[in-house]
C-alpha positions in Angstrom: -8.6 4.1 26.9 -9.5 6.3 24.0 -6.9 9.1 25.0 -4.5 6.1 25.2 -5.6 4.8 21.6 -4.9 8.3 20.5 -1.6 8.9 21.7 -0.9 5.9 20.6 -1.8 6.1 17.2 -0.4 9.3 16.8 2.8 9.1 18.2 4.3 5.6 18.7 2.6 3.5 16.0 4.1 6.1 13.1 7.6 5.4 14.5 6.9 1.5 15.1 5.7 1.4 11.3 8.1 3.7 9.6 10.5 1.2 11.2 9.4 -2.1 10.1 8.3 -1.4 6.7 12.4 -0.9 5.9 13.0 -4.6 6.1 15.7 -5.3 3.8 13.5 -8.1 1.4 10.6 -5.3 1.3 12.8 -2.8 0.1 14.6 -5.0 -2.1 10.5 -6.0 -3.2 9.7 -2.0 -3.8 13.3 -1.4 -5.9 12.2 -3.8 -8.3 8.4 -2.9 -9.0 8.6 1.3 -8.3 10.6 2.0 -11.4 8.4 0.2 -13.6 5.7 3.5 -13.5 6.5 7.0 -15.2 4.4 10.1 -15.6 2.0 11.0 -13.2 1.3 8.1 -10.7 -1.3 8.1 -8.1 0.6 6.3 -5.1 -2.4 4.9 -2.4 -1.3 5.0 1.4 2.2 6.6 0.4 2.7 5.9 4.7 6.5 7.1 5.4 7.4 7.4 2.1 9.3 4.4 1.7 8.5 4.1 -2.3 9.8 7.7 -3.2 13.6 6.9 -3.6 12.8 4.4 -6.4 10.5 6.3 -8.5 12.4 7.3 -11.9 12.7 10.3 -12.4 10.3 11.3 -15.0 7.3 10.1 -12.5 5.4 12.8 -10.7 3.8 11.5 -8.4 0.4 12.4 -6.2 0.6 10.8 -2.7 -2.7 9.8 -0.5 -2.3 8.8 2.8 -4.6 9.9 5.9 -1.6 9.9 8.4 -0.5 13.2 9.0 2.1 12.1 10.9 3.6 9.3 8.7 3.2 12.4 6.1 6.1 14.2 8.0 8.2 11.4 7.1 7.0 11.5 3.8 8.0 14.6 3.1 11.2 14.5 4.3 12.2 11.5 2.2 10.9 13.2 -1.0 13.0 16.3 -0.2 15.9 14.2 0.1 15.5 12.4 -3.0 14.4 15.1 -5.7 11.0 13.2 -6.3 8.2 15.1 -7.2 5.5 14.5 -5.1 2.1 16.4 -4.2 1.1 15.0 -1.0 -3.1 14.8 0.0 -4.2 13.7 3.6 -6.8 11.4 2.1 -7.8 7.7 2.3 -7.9 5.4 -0.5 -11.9 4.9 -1.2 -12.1 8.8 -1.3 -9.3 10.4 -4.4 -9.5 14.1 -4.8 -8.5 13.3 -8.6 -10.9 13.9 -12.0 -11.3 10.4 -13.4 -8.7 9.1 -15.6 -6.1 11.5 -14.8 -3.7 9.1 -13.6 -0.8 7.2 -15.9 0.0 4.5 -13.3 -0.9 3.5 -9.5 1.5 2.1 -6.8 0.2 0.5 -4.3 2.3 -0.9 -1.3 1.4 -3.3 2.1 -2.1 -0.4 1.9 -4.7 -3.0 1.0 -4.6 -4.6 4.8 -5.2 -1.5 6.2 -8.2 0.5 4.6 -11.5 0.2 5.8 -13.0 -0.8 2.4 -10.4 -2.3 0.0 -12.4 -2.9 -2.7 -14.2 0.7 -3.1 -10.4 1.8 -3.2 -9.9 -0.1 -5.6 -12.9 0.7 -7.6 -12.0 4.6 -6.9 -8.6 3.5 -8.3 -10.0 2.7 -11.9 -12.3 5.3 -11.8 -8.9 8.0 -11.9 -6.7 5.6 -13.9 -6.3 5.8 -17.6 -7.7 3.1 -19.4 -4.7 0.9 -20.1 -3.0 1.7 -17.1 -0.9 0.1 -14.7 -1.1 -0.6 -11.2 2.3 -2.1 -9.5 1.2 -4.1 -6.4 2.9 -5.6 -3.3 0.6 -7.0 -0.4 0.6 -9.1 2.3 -2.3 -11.2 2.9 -4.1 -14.7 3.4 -1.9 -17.5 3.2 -3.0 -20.8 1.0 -1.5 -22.7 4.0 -4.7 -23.5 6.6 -2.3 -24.0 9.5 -1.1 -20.5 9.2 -4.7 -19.2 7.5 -6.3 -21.0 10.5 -3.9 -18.4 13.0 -4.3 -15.2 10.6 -8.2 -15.4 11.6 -7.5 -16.2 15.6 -5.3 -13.3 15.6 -6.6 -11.1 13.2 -9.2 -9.1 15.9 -6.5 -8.4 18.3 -3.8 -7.4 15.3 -5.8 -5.3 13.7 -6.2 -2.6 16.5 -2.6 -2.2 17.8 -1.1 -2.3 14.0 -2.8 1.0 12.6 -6.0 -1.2 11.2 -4.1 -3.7 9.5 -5.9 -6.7 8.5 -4.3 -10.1 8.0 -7.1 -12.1 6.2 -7.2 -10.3 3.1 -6.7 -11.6 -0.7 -5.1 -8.8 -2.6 -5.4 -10.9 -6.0 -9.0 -11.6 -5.7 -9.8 -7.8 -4.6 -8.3 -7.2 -7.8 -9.7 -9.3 -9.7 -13.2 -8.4 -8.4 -12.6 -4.6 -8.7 -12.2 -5.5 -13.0 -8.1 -5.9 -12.9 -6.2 -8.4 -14.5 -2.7 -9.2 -13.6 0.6 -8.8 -16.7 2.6 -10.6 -14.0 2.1 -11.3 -10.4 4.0 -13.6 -7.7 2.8 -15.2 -3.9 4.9 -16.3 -1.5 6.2 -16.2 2.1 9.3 -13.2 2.1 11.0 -13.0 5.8 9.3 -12.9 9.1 6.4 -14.5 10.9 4.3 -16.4 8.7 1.0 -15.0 9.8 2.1 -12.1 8.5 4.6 -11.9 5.5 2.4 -14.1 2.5 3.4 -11.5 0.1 1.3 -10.7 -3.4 3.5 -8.7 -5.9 3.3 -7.8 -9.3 1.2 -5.7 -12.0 -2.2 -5.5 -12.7 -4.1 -3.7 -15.4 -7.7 -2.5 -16.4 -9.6 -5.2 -18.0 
């Protein structure tokens, strides 16, 4: 079973994400927020690279994600596009940054997925510069308890076939715990299964 998990995780679950993250609504979602950052930007679970054709083009961006494989991808995009990226094979509680040496943070559909959200996010203001911004989309509980009531029942088997994602989490009280406010942020269902498309988006700052 492990050997399955493995090959699993290494080979088909890259492919399988790589592919659903380009719904049409979430890239329409990361062409509007992306652009909004400039200078050096820390980007937290960079995945397939899905965020580098919308950086503009004064951003230069540092890239954590502990996929090696989804990396591949990556790296591809970011040679296709011209965007300057340094890529680091790193999670997001653990930055190999010096604190505040970051302009702006990006972080996309990551939260879900790493193991303890809200040391990332405390790691995330330790490299930020104060005043910094932080664009944000998430997906995560929804305020509806028929479809909250179905996130928890299926949330344990989820999480272990999607790469760790979780669906239970609330990106705007992580947030707001870790000592971010918000300039602007939005929730709401965008297309697909409920119990998994209660989309947080916006921009948060340090407090």
């Amino acid at each position: 079973m492990g050997m399955m998990r493995s090959l699993y995780d290494r080979h088909v679950l890259p492919k399988v994400l790589n592919t659903l993250m380009k719904s049409p609504e979430m890239t329409r979602i990361r062409s509007r927020w992306v652009p909004q950052v400039s200078g050096r930007v820390l980007e937290i679970g960079v995945g397939s690279g899905l965020n580098l054709p919308f950086y503009s083009g004064d951003a230069h961006v540092f890239a954590v994600d502990p996929s090696e494989e989804l990396q591949v991808y990556a790296r591809e995009v970011a040679k296709a596009h011209g965007t300057q990226v340094e890529f680091a094979t790193e999670s997001g509680e653990t930055i190999p940054a010096e604190n505040e040496s970051f302009d702006a943070a990006v972080i996309t559909w990551t939260l879900c997925t790493i193991p303890d959200p809200f040391a990332a996010l405390m790691e995330l203001r330790r490299v930020l510069k104060p005043g910094s911004k932080v664009v944000f989309a998430e997906h995560g509980l929804s305020p509806d308890a028929r479809v909250s009531k179905w996130q928890e029942r299926i949330n344990p088997i989820w999480q272990p076939v999607a790469g760790g994602c979780n669906l239970n989490r609330c990106p705007d009280v992580l947030f707001a715990e870790a000592g971010f406010s918000f300039d602007e942020i939005q929730r709401g269902y965008i297309a697909g299964p409920k119990f998994a498309t209660y989309t947080y988006q916006g921009i948060a700052c340090l407090m």
